[in-house]
Backbone of each chain as ProteinMPNN parsed JSONL, in Angstrom:
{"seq_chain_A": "XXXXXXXXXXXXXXXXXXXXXXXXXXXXXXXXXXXXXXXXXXXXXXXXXXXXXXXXXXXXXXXXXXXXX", "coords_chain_A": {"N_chain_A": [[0.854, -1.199, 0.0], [0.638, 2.006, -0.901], [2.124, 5.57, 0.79], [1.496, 8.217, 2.047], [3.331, 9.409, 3.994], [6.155, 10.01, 4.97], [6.433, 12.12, 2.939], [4.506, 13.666, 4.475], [5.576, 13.416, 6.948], [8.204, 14.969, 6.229], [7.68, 17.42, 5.854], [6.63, 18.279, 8.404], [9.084, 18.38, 9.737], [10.469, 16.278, 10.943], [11.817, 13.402, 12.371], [12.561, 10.248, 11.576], [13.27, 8.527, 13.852], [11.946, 10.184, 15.692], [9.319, 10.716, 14.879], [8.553, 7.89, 15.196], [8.805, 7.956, 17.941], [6.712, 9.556, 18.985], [4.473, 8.327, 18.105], [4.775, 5.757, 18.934], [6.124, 3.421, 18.106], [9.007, 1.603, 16.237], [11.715, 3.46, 15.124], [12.47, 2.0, 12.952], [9.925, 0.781, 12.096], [9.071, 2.96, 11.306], [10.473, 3.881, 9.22], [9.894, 1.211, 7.604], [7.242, 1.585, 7.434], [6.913, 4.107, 5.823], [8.149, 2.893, 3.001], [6.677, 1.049, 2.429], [6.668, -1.874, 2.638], [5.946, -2.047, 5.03], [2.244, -2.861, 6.088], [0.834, -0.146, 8.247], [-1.261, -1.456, 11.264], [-5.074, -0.977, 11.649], [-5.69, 0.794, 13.896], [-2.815, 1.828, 13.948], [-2.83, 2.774, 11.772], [-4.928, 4.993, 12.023], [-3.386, 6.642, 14.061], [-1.808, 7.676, 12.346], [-2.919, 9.377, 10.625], [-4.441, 10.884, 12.475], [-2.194, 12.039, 13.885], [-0.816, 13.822, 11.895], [-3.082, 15.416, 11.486], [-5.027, 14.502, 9.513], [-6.725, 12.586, 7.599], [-7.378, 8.865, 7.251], [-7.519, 8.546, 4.399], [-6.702, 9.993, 3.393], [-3.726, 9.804, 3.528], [-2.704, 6.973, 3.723], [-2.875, 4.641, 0.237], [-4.604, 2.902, -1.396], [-3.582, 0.488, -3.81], [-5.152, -1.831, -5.547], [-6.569, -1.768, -8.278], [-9.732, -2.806, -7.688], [-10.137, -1.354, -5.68], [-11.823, 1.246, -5.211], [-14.176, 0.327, -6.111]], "CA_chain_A": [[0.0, 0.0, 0.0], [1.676, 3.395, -0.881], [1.685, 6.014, 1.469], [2.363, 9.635, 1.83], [3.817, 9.172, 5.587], [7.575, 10.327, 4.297], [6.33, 13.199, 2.87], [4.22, 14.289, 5.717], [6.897, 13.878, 8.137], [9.039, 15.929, 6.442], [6.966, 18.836, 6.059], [6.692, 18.628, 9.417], [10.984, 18.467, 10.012], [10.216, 15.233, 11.686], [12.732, 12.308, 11.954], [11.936, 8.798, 11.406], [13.142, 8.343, 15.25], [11.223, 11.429, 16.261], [8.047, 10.182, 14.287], [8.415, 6.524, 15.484], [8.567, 8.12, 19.819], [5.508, 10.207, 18.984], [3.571, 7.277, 18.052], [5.118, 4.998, 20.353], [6.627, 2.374, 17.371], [10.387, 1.981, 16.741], [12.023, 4.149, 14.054], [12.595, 0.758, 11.852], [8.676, 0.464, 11.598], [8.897, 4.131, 10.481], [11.062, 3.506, 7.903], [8.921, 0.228, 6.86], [5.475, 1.74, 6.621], [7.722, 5.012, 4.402], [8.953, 2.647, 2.416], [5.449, 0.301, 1.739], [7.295, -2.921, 3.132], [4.682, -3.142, 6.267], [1.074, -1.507, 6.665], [0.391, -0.421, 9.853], [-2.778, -1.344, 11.488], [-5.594, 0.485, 11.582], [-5.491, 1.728, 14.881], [-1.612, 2.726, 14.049], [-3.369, 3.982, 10.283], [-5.083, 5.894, 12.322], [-2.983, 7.816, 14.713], [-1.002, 8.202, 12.138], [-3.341, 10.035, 10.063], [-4.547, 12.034, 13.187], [-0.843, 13.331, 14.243], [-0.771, 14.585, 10.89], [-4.096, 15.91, 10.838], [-5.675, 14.409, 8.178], [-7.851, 11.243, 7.34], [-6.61, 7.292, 6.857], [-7.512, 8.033, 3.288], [-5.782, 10.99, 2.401], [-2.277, 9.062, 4.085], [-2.467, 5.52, 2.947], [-3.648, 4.711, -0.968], [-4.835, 1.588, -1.856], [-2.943, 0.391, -5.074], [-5.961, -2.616, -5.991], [-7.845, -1.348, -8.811], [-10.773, -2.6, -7.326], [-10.632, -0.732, -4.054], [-12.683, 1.978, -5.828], [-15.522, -0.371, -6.746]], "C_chain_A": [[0.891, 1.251, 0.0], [1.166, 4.282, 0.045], [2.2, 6.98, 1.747], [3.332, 10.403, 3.495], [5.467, 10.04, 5.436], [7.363, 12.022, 4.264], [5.416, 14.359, 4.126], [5.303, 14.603, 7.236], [8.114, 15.179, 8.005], [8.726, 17.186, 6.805], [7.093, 19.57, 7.434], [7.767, 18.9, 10.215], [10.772, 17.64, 10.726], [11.47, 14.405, 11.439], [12.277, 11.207, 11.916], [12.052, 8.486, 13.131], [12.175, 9.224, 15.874], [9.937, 10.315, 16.191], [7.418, 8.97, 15.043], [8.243, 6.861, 17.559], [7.254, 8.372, 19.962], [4.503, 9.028, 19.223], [3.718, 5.88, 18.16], [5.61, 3.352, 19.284], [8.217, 2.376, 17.161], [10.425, 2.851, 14.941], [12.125, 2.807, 12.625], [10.913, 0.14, 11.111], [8.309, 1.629, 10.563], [9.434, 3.776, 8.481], [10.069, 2.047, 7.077], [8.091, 0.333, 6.325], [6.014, 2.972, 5.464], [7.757, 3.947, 3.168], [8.116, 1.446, 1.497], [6.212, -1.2, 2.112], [6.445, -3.318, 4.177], [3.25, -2.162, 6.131], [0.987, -1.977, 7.529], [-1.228, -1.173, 9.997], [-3.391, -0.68, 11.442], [-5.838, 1.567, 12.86], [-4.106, 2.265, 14.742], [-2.069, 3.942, 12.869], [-4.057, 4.978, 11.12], [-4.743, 7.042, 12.949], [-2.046, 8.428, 14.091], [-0.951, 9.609, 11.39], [-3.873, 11.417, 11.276], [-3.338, 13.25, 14.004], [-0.517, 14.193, 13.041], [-2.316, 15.648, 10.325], [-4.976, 15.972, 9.766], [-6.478, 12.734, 8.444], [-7.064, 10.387, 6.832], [-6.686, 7.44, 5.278], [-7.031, 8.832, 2.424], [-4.147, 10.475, 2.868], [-1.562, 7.829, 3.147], [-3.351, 5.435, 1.171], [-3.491, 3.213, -1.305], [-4.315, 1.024, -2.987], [-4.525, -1.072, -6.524], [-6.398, -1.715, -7.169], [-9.393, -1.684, -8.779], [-11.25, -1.53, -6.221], [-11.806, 0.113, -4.247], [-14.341, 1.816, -5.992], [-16.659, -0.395, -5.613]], "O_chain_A": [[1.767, 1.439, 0.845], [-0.019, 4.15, 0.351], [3.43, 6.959, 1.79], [3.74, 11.525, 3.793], [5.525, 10.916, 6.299], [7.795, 12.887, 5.025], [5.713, 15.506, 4.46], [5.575, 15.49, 8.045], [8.662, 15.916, 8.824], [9.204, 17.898, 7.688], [7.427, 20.725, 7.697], [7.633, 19.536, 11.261], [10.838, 18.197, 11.821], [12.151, 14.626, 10.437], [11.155, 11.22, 12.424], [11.005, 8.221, 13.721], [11.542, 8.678, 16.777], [9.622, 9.439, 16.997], [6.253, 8.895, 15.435], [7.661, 6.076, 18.308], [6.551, 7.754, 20.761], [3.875, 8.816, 20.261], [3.017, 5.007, 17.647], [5.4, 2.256, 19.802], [8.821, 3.151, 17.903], [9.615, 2.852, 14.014], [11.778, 3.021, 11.463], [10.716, -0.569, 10.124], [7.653, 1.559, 9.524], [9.008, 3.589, 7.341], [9.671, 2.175, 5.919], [7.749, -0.201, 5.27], [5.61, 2.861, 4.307], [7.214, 4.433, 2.176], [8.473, 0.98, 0.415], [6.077, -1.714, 1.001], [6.137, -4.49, 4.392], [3.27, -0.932, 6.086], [0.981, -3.138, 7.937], [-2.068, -1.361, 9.116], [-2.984, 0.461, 11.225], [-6.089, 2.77, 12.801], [-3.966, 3.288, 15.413], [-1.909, 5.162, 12.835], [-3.645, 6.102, 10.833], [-5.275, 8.139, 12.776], [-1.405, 9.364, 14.568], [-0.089, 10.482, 11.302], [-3.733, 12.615, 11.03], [-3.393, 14.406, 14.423], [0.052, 15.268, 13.229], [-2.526, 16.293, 9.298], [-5.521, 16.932, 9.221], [-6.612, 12.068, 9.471], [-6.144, 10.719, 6.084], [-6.026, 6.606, 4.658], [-6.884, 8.703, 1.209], [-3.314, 11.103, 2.214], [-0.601, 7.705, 2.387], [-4.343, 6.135, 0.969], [-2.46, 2.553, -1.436], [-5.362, 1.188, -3.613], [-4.664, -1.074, -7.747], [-6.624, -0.591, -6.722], [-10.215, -1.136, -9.513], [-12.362, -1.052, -5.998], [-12.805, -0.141, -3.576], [-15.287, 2.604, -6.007], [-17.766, -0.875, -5.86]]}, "seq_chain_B": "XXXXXXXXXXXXXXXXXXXXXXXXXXXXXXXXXXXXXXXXXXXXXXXXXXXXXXXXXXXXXXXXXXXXXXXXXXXXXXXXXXXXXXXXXXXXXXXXXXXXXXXXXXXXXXXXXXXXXXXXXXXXXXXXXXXXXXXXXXXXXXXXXX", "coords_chain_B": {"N_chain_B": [[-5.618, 20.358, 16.945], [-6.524, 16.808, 17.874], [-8.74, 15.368, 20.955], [-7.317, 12.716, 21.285], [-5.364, 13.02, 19.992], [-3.54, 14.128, 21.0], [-3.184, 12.88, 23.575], [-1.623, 10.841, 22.662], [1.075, 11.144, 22.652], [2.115, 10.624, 25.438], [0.671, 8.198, 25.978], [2.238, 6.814, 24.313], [4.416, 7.023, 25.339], [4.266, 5.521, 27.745], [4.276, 3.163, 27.598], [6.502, 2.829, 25.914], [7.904, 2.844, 28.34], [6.964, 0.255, 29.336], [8.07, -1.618, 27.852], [10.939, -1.447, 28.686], [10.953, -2.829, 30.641], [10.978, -5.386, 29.776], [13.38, -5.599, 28.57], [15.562, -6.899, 30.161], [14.645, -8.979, 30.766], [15.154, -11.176, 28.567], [17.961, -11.419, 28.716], [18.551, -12.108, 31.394], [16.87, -14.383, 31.958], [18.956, -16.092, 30.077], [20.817, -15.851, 32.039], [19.757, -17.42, 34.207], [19.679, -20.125, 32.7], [22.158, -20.895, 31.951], [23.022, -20.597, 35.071], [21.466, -23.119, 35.706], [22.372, -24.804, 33.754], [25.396, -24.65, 34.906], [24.271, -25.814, 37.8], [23.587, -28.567, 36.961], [25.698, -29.558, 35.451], [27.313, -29.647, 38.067], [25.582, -31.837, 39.416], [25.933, -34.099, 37.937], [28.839, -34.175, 38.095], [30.359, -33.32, 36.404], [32.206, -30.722, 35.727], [33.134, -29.301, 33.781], [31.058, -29.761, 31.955], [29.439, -27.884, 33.367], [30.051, -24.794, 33.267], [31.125, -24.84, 30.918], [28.354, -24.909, 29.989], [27.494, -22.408, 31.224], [29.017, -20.906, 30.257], [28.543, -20.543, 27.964], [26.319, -19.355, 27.652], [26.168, -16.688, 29.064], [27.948, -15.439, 27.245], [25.65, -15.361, 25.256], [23.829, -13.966, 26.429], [25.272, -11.756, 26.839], [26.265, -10.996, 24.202], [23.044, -10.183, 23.38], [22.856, -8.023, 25.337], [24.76, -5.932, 24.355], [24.179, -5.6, 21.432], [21.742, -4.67, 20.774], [20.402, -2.632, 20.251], [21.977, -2.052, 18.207], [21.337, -3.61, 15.936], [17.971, -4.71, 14.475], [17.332, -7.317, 14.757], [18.857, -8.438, 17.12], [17.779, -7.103, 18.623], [15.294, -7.797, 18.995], [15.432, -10.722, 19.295], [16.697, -10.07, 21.678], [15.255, -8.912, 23.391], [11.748, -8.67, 23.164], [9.56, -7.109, 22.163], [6.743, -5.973, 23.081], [5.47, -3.579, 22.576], [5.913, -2.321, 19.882], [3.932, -2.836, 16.735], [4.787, -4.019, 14.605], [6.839, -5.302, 15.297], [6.19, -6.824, 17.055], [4.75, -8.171, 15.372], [6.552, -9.423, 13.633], [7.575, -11.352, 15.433], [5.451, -13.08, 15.99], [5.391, -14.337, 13.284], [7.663, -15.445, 13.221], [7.277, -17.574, 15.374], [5.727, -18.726, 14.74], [6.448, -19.981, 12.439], [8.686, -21.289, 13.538], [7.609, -23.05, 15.133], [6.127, -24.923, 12.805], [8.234, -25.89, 11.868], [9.099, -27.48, 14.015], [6.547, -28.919, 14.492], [6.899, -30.818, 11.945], [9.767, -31.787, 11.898], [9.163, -33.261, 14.492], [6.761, -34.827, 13.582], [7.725, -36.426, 11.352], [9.995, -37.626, 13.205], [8.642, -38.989, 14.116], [7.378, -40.813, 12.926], [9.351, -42.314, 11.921], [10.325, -43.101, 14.223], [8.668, -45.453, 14.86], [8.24, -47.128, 12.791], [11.09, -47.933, 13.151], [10.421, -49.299, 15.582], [11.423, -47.866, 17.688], [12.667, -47.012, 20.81], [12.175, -44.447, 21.502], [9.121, -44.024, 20.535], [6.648, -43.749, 21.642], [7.517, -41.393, 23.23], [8.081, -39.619, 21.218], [5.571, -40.012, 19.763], [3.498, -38.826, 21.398], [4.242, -36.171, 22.118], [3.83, -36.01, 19.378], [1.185, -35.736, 19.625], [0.126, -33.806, 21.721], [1.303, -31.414, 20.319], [-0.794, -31.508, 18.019], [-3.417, -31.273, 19.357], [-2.991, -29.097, 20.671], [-2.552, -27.349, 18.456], [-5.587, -27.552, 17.575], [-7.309, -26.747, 19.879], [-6.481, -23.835, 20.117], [-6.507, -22.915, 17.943], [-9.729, -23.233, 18.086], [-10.068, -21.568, 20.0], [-8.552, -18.672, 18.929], [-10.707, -18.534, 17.172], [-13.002, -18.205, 18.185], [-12.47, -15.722, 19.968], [-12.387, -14.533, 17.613]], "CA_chain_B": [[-5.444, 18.846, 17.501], [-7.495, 16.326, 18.556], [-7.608, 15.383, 22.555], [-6.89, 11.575, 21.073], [-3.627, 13.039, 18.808], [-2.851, 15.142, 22.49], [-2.426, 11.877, 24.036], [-0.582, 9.716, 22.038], [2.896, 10.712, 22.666], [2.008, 10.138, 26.589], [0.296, 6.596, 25.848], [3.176, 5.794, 23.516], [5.741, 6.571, 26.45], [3.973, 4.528, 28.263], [4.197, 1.861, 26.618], [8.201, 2.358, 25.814], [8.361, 2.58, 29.716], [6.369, -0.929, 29.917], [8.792, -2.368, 27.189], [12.046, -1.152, 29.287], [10.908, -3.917, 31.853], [11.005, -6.45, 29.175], [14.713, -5.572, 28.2], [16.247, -7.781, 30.549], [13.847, -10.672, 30.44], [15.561, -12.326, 27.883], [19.212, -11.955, 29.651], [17.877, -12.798, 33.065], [16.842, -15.715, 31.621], [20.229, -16.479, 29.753], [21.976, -16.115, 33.289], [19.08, -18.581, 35.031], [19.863, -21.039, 31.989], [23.171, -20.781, 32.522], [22.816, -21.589, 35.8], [21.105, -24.46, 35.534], [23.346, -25.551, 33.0], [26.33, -25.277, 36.138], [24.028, -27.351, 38.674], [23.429, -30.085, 35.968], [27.114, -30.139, 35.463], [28.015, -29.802, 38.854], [24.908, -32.621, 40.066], [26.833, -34.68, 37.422], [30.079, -34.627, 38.57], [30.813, -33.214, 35.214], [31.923, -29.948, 35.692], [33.477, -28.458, 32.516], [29.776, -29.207, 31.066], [28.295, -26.993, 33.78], [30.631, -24.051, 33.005], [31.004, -24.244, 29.368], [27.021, -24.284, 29.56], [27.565, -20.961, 31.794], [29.667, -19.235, 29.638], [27.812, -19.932, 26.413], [24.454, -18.402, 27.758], [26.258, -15.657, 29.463], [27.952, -15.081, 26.094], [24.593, -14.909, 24.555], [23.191, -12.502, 26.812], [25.809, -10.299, 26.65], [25.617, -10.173, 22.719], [22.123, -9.592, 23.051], [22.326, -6.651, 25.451], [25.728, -5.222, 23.425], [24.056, -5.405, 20.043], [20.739, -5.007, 20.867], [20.36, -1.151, 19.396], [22.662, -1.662, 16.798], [20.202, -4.77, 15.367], [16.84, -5.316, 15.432], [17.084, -8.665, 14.889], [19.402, -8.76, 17.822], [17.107, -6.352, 19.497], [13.732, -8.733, 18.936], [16.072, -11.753, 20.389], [16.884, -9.984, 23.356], [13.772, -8.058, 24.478], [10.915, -9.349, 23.002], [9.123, -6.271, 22.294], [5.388, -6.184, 22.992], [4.74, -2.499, 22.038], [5.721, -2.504, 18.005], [3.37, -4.046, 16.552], [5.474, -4.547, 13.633], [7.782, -6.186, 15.64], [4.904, -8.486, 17.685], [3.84, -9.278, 14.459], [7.746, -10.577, 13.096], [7.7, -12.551, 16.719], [4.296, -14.278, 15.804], [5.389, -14.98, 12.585], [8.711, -16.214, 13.453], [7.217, -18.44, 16.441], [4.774, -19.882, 13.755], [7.481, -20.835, 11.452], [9.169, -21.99, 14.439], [6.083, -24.331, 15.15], [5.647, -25.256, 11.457], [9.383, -26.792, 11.463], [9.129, -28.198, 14.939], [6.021, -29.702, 14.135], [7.438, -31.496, 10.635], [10.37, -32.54, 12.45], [8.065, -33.645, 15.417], [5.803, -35.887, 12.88], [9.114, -37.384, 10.693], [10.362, -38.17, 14.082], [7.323, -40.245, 15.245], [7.166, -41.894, 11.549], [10.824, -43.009, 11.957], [10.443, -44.374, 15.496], [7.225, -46.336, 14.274], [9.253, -47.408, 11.429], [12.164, -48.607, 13.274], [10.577, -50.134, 16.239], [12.198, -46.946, 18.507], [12.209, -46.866, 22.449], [11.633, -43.308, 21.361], [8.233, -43.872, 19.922], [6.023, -43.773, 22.808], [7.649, -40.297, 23.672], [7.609, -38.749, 19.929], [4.019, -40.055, 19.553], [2.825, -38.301, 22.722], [4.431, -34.554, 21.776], [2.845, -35.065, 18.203], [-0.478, -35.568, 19.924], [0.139, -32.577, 22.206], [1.248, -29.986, 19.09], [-1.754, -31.241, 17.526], [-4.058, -30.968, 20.41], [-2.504, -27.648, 21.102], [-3.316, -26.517, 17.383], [-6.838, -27.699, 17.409], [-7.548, -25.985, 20.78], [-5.869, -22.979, 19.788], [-7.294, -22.292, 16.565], [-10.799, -23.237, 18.449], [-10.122, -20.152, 21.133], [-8.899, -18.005, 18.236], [-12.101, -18.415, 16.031], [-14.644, -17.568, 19.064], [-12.216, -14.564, 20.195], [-12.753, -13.376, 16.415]], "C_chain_B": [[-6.325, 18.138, 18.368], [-7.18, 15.828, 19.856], [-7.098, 13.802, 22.339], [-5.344, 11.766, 20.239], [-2.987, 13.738, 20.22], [-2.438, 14.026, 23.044], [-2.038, 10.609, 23.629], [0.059, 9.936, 22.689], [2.777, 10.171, 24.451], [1.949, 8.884, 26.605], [1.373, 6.29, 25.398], [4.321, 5.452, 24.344], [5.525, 5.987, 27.569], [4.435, 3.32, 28.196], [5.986, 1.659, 26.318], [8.658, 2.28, 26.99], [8.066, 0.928, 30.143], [7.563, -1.754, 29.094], [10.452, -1.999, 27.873], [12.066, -2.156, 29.598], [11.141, -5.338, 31.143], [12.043, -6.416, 28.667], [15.692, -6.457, 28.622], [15.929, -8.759, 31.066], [14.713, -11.806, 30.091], [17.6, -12.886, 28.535], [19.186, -12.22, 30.701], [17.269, -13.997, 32.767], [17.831, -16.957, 30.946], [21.09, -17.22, 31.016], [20.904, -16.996, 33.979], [19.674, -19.686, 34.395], [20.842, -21.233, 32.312], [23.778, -21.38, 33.839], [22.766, -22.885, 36.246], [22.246, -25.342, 34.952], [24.546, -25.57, 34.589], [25.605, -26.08, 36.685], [23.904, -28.517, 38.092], [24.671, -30.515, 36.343], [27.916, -30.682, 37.29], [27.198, -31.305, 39.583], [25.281, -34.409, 39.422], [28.048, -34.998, 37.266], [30.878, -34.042, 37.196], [30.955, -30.922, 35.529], [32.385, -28.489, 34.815], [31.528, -28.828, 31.576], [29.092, -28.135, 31.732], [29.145, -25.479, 33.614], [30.865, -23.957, 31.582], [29.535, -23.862, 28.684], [26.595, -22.681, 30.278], [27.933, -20.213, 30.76], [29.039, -19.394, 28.394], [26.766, -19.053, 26.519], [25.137, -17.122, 28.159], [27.048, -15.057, 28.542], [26.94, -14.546, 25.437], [23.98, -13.898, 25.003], [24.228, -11.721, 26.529], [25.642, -9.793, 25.112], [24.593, -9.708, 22.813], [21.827, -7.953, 23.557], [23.24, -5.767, 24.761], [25.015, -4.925, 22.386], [22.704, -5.311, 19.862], [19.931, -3.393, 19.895], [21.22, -0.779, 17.667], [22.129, -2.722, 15.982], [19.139, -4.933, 15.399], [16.648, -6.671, 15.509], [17.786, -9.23, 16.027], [18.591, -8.585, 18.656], [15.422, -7.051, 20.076], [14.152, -10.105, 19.785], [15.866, -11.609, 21.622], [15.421, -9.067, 23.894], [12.542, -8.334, 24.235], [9.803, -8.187, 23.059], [7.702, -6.092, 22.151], [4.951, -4.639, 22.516], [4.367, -2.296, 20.372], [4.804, -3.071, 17.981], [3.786, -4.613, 15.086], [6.468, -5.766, 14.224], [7.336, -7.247, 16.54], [4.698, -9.383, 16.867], [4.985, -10.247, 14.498], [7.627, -11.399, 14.514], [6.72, -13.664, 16.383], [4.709, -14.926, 14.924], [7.195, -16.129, 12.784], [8.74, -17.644, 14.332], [6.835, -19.671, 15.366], [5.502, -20.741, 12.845], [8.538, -21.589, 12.379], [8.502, -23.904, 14.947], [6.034, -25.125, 14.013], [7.171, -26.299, 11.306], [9.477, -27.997, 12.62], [8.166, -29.389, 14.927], [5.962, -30.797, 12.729], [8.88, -32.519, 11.358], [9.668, -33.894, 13.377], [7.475, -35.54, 14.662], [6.693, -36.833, 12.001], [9.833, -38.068, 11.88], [9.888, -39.494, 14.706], [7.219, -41.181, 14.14], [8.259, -42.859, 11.739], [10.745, -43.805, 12.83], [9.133, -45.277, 15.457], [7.805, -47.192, 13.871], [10.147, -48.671, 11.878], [12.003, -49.222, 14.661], [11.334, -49.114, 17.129], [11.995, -47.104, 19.839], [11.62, -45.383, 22.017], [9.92, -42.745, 21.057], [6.629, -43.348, 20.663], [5.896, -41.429, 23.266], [7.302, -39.185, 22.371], [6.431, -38.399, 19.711], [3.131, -39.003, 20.2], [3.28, -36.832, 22.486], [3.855, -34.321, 20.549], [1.362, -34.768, 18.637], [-0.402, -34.322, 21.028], [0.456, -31.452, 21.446], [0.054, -30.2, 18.601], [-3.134, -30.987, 18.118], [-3.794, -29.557, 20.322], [-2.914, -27.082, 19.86], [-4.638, -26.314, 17.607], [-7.49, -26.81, 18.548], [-7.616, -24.06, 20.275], [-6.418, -21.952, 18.968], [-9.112, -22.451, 16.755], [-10.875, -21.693, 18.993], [-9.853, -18.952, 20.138], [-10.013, -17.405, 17.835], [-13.272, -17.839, 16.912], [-14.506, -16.664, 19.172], [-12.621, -13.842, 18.621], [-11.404, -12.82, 16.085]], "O_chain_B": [[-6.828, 18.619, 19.383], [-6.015, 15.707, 20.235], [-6.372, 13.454, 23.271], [-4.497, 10.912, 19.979], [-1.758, 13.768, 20.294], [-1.212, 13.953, 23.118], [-2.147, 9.535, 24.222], [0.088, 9.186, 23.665], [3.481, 9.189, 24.689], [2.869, 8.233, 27.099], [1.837, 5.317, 25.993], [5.005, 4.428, 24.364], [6.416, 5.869, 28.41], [5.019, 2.671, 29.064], [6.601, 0.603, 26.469], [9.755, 1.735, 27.108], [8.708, 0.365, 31.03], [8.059, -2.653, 29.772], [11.277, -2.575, 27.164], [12.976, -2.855, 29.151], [11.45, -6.325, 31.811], [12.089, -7.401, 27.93], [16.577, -6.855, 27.863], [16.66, -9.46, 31.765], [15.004, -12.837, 30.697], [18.186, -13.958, 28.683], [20.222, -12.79, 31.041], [17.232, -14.731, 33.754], [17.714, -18.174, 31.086], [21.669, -18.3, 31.135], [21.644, -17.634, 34.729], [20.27, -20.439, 35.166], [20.797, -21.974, 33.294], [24.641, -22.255, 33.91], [23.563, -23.575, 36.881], [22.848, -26.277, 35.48], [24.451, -26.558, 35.317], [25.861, -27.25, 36.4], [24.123, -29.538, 38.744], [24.942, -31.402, 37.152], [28.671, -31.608, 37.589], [27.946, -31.995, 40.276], [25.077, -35.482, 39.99], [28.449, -35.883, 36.51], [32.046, -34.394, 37.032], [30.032, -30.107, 35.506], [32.171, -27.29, 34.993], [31.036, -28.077, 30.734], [28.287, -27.439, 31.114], [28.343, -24.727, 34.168], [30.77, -22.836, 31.083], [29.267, -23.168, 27.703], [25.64, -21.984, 29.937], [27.419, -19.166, 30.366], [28.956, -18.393, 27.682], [26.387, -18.207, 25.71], [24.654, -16.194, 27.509], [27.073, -13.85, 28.784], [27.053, -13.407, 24.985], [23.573, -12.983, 24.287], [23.927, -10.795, 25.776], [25.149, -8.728, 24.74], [24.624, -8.552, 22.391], [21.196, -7.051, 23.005], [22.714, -4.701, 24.442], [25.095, -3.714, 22.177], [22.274, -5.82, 18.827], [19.039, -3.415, 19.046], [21.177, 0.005, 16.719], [22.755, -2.664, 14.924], [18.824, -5.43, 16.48], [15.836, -7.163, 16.293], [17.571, -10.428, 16.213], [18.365, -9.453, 19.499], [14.735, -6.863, 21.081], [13.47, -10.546, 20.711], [15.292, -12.305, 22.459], [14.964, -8.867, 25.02], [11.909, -8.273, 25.289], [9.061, -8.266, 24.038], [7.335, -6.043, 20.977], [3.839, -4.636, 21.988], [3.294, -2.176, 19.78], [4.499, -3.84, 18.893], [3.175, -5.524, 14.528], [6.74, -6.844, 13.695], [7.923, -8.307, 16.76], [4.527, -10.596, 16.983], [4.929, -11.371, 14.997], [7.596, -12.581, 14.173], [6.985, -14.865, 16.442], [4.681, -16.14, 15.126], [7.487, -17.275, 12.441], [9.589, -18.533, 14.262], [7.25, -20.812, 15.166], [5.254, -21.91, 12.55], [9.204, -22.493, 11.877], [8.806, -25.095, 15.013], [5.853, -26.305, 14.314], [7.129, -27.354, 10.674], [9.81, -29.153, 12.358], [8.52, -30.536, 15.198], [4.975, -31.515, 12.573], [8.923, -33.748, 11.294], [9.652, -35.088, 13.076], [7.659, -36.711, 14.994], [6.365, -38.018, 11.946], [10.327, -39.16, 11.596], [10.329, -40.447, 15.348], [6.971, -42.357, 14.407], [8.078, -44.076, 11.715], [10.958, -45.007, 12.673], [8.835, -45.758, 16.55], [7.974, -48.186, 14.577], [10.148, -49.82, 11.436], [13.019, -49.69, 15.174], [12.316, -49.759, 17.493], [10.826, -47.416, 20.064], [10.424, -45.239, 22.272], [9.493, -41.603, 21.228], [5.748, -42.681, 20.121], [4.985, -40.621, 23.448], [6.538, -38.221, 22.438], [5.99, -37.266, 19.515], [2.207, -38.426, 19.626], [2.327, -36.108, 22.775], [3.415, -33.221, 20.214], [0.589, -33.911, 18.207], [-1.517, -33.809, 20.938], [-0.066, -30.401, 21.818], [-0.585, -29.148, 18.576], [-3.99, -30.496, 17.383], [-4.658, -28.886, 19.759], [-3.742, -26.186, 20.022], [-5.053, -25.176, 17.827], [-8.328, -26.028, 18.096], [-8.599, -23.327, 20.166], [-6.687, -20.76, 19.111], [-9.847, -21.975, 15.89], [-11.587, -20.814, 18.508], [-10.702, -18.065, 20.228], [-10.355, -16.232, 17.984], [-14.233, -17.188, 16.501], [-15.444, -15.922, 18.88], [-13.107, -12.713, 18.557], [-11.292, -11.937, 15.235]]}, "name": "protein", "num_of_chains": 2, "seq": "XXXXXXXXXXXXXXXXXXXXXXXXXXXXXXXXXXXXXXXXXXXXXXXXXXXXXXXXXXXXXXXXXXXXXXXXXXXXXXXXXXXXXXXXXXXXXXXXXXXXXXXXXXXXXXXXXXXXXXXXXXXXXXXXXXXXXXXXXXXXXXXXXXXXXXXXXXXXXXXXXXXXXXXXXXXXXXXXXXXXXXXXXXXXXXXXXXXXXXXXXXXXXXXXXXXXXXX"}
């Protein structure tokens, strides 16, 4: 699942360690869910979307071409 | 900000405070093993086995707490981290594939001592019927929890 987590962090001058204390995971998960190698759950999809202020569906993007359907 | 994005970072350092306590689990259990391993040796009269089984475990812990930041795979060894849940998951899946070989061995084991007429057979037989017991259970309590 792609995911705009990277770019939100930076914006914010965040670090992958920073990012990963905030929301209590290690920096190596950071880098994982950046990088589309793990999705979080959805309780992590979600806090991850609410420390950034935004919605699970403006963050994460489904790649299926059904998802849509 | 919402008052659920206000207390994350609190909950989360929670939570890296609860996983501190689980840091030296796995080497406090090295140095019990360890242990043990001396009284064996020493209740055996054997006592280069109960000291070479000392110093291997207390070898192992120490790699794990030395290299435990500079690895995570060292770092998942030695602490066993219940907060990640990336890194709960690799534990589950690692146990499972743990299980999945143990139980193949397990069942080639019990075929063999069948096979060959084993004193062993009795004992093999009896741990495959407890992994598979233990699945069937298992995957019962799963399926109700949902």
């Amino acid at each position: 699942m792609r995911n705009d987590v990277r770019e939100l962090r930076q914006r914010l001058g965040l670090s992958q360690a920073a990012l990963g204390t905030l929301l209590g995971v290690s920096r190596q998960t950071i880098i994982a869910i950046e990088n589309g190698r793990y999705d979080p759950s959805l309780p992590l999809a979600i806090t991850i979307a609410r420390h950034f202020q935004t919605t699970v569906e403006e963050v994460f993007h489904v790649e299926d071409s059904t998802a849509g359907a | 900000m919402s008052k659920t994005a206000r207390r994350a970072p609190s909950s989360a350092a929670a939570r890296l405070s609860r996983a501190c306590s689980h840091r030296w689990s796995v080497p406090g259990l090295c140095l019990l093993a360890g242990l043990v391993f001396l009284g064996i040796g020493l209740a055996q009269h054997d006592l280069g086995l109960g000291i070479a089984g000392l110093i291997v475990m207390l070898v192992y812990g120490l790699v794990l707490m030395a290299f435990r930041t500079r690895s995570e795979t060292i770092g998942l060894l030695g602490s066993g981290d219940h907060v990640d849940e990336r890194r709960a998951s690799i534990q589950v899946k690692a146990s499972a594939m743990t299980g999945q070989v143990l139980s193949a061995v397990l069942a080639g084991g019990a075929l063999a001592a069948i096979a060959l007429d084993s004193d062993y057979t009795t004992i093999l037989c009896g741990l495959c019927l407890l992994g598979g017991a233990t699945y069937v259970v298992s995957t019962a309590v799963y399926a109700r929890r949902g």
